[in-house]
C-alpha positions in Angstrom: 75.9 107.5 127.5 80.0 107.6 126.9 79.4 104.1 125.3 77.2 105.2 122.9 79.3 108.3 121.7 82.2 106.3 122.0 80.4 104.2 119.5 79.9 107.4 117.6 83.4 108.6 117.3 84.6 105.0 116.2 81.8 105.2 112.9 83.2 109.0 112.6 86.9 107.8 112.9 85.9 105.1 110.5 85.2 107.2 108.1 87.8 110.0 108.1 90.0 107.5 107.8 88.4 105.8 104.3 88.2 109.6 103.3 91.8 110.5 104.2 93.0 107.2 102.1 91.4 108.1 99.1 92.8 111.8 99.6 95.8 110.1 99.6 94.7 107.7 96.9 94.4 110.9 94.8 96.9 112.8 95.4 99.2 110.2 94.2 97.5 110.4 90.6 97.5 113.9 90.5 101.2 113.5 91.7 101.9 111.3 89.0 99.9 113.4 86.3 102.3 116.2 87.3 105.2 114.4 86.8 104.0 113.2 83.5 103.2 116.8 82.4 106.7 117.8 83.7 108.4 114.9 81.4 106.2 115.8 78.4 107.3 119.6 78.6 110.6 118.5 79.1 110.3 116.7 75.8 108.9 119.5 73.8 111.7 121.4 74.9 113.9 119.1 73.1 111.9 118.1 70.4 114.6 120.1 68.2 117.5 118.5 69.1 115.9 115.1 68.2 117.4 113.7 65.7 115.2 112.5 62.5 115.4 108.6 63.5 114.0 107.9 66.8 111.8 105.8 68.9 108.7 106.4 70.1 107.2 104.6 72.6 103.7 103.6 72.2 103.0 102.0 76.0 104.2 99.9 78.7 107.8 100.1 78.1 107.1 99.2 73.9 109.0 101.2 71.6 109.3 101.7 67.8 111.6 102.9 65.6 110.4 106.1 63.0 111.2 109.6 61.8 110.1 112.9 63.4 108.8 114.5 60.3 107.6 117.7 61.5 109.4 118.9 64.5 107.2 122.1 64.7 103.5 120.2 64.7 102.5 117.5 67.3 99.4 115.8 67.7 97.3 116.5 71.3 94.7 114.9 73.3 92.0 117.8 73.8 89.9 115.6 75.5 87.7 113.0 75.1 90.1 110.8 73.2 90.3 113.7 70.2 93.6 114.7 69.1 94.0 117.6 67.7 97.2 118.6 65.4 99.0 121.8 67.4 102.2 123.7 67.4 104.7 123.4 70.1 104.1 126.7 71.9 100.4 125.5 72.1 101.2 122.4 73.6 103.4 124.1 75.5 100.7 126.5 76.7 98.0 123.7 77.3 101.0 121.9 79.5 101.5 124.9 81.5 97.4 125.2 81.8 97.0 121.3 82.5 100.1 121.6 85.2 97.9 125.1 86.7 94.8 123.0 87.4 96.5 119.7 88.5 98.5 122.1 91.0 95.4 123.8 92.3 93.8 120.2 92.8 97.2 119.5 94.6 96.5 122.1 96.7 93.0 121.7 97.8 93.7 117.8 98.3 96.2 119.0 100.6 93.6 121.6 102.5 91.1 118.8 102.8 93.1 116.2 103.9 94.6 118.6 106.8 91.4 119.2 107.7 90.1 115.4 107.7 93.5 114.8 109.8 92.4 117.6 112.7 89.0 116.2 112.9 90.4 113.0 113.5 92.8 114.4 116.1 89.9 116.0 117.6 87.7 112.1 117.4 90.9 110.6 119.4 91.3 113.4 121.8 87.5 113.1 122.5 87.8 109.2 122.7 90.8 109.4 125.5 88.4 111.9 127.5 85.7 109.0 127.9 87.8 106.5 128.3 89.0 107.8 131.4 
């Protein structure tokens, strides 16, 4: 009988632990989205001070060279690949919006994956009692 359910608790332990390493999988992008968010508002909070010749980079480390010619307008993914032309303090409010969601799913990850942790406390502690 212990065989069998120790069987059991290795498949179960199997897969908190896939579960747990996409948790953490996830958390890092949403991590990483945060940061970016944080960077962007940052910028926007700049955007003034830039002066009219600038780079701006279009992707892996690629710059060019142009002029900011409206520093009160910028253009905004609203999803779905559409860009949308807004003013800063509705950019700014989307970031804030985007950084309340990203934070929230921050925040459950975080609740799941303490709960997938104590579960697999639980597996172990259940494994060294049969093992005995």
């Amino acid at each position: 009988m212990s065989e069998d359910e120790l069987r059991k608790l290795a498949y179960e332990m199997s897969f908190y632990r896939s579960q747990a390493a996409e948790m953490e999988r996830q958390n890092g992008m949403v991590q990483q989205l945060l940061e970016e968010n944080a960077a962007t508002a940052k910028a926007l909070e700049s955007l003034p001070e830039i002066s009219k010749d600038t780079m701006f980079s279009v992707g892996s480390g690629v710059f060019i060279k142009g002029k900011a010619t409206d520093e009160k307008h910028v253009l905004v993914e609203i999803g779905s690949r559409i860009i949308a032309e807004k003013t800063v303090a509705e950019a700014r409010h989307l970031l804030e919006e985007k950084k309340r969601e990203l934070s929230k799913a921050a925040a459950e990850l975080g609740a799941s994956f303490a709960a997938v942790n104590k579960r697999m406390a639980e597996i172990e502690e259940r494994a060294a009692e049969l093992q005995k």
